[in-house]
C-alpha positions as CSV (number, residue, x, y, z in Angstrom):
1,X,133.1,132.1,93.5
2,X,130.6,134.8,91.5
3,X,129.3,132.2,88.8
4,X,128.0,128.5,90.0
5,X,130.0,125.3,88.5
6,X,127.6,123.2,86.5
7,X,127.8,119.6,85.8
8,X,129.8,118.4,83.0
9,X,127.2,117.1,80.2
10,X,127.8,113.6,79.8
11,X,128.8,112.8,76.2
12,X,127.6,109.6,75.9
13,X,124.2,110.5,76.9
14,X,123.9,113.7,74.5
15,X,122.2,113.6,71.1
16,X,123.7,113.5,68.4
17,X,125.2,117.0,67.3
18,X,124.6,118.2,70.0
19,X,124.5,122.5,70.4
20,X,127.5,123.7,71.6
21,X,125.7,125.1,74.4
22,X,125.5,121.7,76.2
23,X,129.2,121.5,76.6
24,X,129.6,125.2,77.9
25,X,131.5,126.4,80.6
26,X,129.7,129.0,83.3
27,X,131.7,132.0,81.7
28,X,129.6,131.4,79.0
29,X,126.4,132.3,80.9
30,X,127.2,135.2,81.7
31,X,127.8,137.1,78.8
32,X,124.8,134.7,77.0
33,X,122.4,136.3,79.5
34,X,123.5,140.2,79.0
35,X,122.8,139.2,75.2
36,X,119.3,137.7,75.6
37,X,118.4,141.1,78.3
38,X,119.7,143.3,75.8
39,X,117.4,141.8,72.7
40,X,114.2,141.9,75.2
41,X,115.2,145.1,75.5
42,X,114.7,145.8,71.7
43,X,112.1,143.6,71.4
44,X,110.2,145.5,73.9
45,X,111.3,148.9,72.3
46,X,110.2,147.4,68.8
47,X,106.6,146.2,69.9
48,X,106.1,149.3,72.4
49,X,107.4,152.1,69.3
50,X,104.9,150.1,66.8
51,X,102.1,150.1,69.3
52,X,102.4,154.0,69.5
53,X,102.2,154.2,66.0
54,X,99.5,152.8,66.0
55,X,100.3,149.9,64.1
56,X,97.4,147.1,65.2
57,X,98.3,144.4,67.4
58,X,98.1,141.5,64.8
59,X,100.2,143.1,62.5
60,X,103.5,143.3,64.7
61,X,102.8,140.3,66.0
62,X,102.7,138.4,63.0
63,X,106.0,141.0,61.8
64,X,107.9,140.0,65.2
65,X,106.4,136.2,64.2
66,X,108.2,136.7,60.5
67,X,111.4,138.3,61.9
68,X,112.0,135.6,64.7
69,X,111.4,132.8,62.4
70,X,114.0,134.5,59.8
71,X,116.7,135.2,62.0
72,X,116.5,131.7,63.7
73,X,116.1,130.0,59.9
74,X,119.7,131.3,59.8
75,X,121.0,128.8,62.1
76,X,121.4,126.4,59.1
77,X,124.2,128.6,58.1
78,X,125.8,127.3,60.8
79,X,125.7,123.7,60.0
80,X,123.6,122.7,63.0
81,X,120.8,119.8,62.4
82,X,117.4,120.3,60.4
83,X,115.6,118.9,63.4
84,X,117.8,121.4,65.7
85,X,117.3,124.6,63.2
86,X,113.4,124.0,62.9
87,X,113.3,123.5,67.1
88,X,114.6,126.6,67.7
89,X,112.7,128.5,64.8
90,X,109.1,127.2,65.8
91,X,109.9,128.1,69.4
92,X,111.2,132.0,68.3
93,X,108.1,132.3,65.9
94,X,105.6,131.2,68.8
95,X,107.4,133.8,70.8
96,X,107.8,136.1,68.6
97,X,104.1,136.0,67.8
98,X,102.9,135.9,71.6
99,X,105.5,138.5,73.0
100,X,103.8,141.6,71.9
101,X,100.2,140.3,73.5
102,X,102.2,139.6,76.3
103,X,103.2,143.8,76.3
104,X,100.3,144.8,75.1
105,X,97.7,142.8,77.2
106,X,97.1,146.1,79.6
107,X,95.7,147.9,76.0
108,X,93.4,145.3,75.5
109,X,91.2,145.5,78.0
């Protein structure tokens, strides 16, 4: 077998609303993990074409701060939680705010 079987999520001990995630088969991984590599793909493209152009280092990353926080804001299109929405947007602006030191740290020195 190519993909591992994970242990069923018990139901009784997840929170309440829980992300559909949690209940996820292993197909679901695999395709999940081609999406995430293909936007740190762009990411990296985004912060290394701004960089070039000379754009300074706190200005993209507050602007990949702004546009990680707006995309994940959308989540409450979806219906999921407050709690759950502003989880994953606090974590996506902290990254989106750190990634491009992260790139960029060789420049700095």
């Amino acid at each position: 077998m190519i993909l591992p079987l994970l242990p069923d999520v018990s139901v009784e001990r997840a929170p309440p609303n829980p992300p559909e995630f949690m209940f996820a088969s292993a197909w679901y991984y695999l395709p999940k993990s081609a999406d995430i590599l293909f936007q740190q793909i762009l990411v990296a493209a985004v912060v290394l074409g701004a960089a070039r152009a000379k754009i300074g280092l706190g200005v993209i990353s507050v602007g990949m701060a702004a546009l990680f926080d707006g995309v994940h804001l959308l989540l409450i299109l979806d219906e999921f939680t407050p709690l759950y929405v502003a989880r994953f947007t606090i974590a996506a602006t902290i990254f989106g705010f750190a990634i491009p030191y992260s790139l960029l740290s060789h420049t700095l020195r």
